[in-house]
N, C-alpha and C positions, 0 to 999 in steps of 0.2 A: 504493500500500500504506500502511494507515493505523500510526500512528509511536508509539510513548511517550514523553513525553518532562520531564523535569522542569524545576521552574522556580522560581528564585529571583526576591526580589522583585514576585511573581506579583502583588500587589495595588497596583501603582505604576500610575502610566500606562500606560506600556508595555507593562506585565506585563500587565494587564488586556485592552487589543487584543489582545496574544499569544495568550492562555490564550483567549478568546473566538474566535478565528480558527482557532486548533489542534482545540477542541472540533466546531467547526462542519465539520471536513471529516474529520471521525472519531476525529480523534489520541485516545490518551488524556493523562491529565495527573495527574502529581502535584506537588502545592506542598511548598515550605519558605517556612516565617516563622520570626517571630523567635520565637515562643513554640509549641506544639504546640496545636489543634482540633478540632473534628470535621473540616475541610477540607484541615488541611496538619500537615507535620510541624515539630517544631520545629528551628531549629537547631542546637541544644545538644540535643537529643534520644541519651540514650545508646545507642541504636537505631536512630541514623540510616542507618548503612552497613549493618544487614542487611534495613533497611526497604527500600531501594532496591535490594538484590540478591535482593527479593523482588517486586520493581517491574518491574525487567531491563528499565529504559528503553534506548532508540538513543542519545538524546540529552541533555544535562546543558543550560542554559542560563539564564546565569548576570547575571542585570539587579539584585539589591537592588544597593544602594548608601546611603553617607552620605556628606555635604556639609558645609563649612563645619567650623566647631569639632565637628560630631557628628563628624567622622571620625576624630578623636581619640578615643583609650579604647576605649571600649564598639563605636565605630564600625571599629574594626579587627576586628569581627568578620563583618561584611556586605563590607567592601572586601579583605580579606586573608584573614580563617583558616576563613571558610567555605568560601570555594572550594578553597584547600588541604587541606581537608579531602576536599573532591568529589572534586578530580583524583588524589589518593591512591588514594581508591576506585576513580576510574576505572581509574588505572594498575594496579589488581590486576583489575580484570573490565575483560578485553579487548573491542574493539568500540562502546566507549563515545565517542558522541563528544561531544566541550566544545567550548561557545558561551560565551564574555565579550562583554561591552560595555564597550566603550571610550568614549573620549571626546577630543575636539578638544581639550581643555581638558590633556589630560596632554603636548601639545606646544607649549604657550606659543604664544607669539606671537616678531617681530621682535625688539620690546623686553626682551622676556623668555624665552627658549626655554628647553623643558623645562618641568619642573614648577613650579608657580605658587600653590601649596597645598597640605596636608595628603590632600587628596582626590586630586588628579591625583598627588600622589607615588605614594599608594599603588595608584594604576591602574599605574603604570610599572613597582612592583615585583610587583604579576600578575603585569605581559609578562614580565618576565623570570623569572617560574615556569612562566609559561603554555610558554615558550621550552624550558624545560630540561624541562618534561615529554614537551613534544613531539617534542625532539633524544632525548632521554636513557631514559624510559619508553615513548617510541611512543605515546602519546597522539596522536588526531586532534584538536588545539585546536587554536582560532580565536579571536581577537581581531577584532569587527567596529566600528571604530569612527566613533561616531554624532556626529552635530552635536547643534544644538539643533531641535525637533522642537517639533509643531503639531499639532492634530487636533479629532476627535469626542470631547464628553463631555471634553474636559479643562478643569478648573478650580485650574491652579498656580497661576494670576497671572502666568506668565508672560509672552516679549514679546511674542505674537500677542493672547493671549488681555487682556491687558494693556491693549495698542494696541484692539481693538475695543471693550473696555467703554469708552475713553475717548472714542471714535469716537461712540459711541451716547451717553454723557452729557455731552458737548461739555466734557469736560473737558482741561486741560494734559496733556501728557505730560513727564512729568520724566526726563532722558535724561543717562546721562553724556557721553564722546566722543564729537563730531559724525564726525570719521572712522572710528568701528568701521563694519568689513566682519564678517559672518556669513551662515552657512547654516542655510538652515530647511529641513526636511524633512516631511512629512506621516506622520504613525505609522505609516499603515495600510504604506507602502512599508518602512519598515524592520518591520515584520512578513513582509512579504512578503520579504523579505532574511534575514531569521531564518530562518523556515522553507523557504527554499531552500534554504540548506546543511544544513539539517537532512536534508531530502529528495537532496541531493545524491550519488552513491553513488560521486562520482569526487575522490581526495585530493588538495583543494588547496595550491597549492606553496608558498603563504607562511602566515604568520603571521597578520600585520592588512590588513585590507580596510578601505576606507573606505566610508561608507555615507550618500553626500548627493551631491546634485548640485553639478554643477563651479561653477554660478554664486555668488558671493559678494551679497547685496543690502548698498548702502547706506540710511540713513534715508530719504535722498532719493528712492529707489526707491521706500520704502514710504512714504512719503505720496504720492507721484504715483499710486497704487496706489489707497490711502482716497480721492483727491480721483477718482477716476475713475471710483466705484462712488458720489459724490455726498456720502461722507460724511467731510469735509477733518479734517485732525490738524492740533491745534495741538503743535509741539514744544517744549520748552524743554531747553538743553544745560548742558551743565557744573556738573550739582549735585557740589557738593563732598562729598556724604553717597554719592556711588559707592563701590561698592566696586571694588574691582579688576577691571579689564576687558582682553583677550584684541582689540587691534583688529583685528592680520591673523591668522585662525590659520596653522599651521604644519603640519596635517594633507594639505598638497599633495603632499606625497613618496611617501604612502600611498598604494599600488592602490587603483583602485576594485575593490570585489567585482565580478568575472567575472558576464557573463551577466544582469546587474543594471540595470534604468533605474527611475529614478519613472514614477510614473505617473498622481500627483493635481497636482493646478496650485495654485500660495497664490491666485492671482486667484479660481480658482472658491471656494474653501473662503473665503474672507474673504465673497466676495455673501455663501455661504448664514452665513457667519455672525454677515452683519450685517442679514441679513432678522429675527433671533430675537431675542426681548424680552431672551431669558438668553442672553449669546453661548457659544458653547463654540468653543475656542481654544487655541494653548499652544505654549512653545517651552523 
């Protein structure tokens, strides 16, 4: 049965597979940005909550976000007061169900657990709305939380997407910590993880689910990886212009989401992304 379902941050990476995946198997879709268009609503739109109880989506879900110094000010409206604003709405029109994205990043690491930023703090203080609307209002929310993520069509600069342009222009790779551990995940799978709780029609028992596989790769992984497909990484470690970096995360305690596996491989996605003059890549 096809779904409605709304969607912040619709124009990110993520949001972009979302929305293109959800379309493609019927769903409908309505966006929020930051400003109002012919395509989305805005979100400061003083309209918003009748525009969507004119919408009478299943599903709420909830990907903008800001990073770094943006999440300060202005940025506490993507990370905080828009979704409190959603789940308000939701809490008075029953049936509605909330999707957050989380992030590894709001659990620190060894050295550092807990929040580690202005951004992951305010993922932390969601959960604990996302919590009390769900204990307290009956809201069916979800916190699914993602690693760092890789795919089609991505051009962040990220680390995948990063590692392969320099792959293909036999350039250095400038790297902080030789020991960080992370997980990569391929988009199309946490799309696939989105819209199965979406579709889901049985309430699940917790809160946050994690949404990456159990493996952690080292560096070392991923060059034995480029050197296997013929195309060797050069590394270089310990720039001192790193910014802060998460070696083990701390998202181990978290379920995996129920009923959940990947299902693209980084081996295959790196060939085809290093067969292509313009790689497309991302984490």
């Amino acid at each position: 049965m096809n779904k409605r379902i709304v969607v912040t941050g619709a124009r990110g990476f993520l949001g972009k597979h979302l929305v293109n995946a959800a379309k493609e198997r019927g769903d409908e879709v309505l966006l929020i940005h930051r400003a109002s268009d012919e395509l989305a609503i805005g979100c400061n739109d003083e309209q918003l909550e009748a525009k969507l109880s004119q919408f009478a989506p299943d599903a709420v879900v909830h990907l903008a976000a800001t990073y770094a110094d943006s999440a300060k000010g202005d940025g506490l409206q993507a990370n905080l007061l828009l979704p409190l604003r959603l789940l308000e709405w939701a809490a008075s029109n029953g049936g509605v169900k909330f999707i957050s994205a989380g992030s590894f990043w709001q659990y620190g690491d060894l050295q550092s657990p807990g929040a580690v930023d202005f951004y992951s703090a305010s993922k932390n203080a969601l959960m604990a709305y996302l919590e009390y609307y769900r204990q307290r209002e009956k809201v069916e929310a979800y916190q699914l939380v993602l690693s760092s993520t890789y795919g089609p069509d991505d051009h962040r600069g990220k680390l995948v997407d990063y590692l392969v342009k320099c792959a293909i222009t036999n350039q250095s790779v400038e790297l902080g910590n030789k020991a960080k551990q992370f997980s990569l995940t391929d988009v199309r799978d946490v799309v696939a993880a989105i819209l199965g709780v979406v579709d889901d029609s049985s309430q699940l028992s917790q809160l946050s689910y994690r949404v990456r596989a159990d493996e952690l790769y080292t560096f070392e992984q991923l060059s034995e990886l480029f050197a296997e497909l013929g195309v060797p990484l050069h590394l270089k470690f310990d720039n001192a212009g790193f910014p802060f970096e998460i070696l083990t995360p701390l998202d181990s305690d978290v379920p995996q989401l129920p009923s959940w596996q990947p299902r693209f491989c980084l081996a295959d996605y790196l060939g085809y992304a290093l067969s292509n003059i313009e790689p497309a890549g991302g984490a």
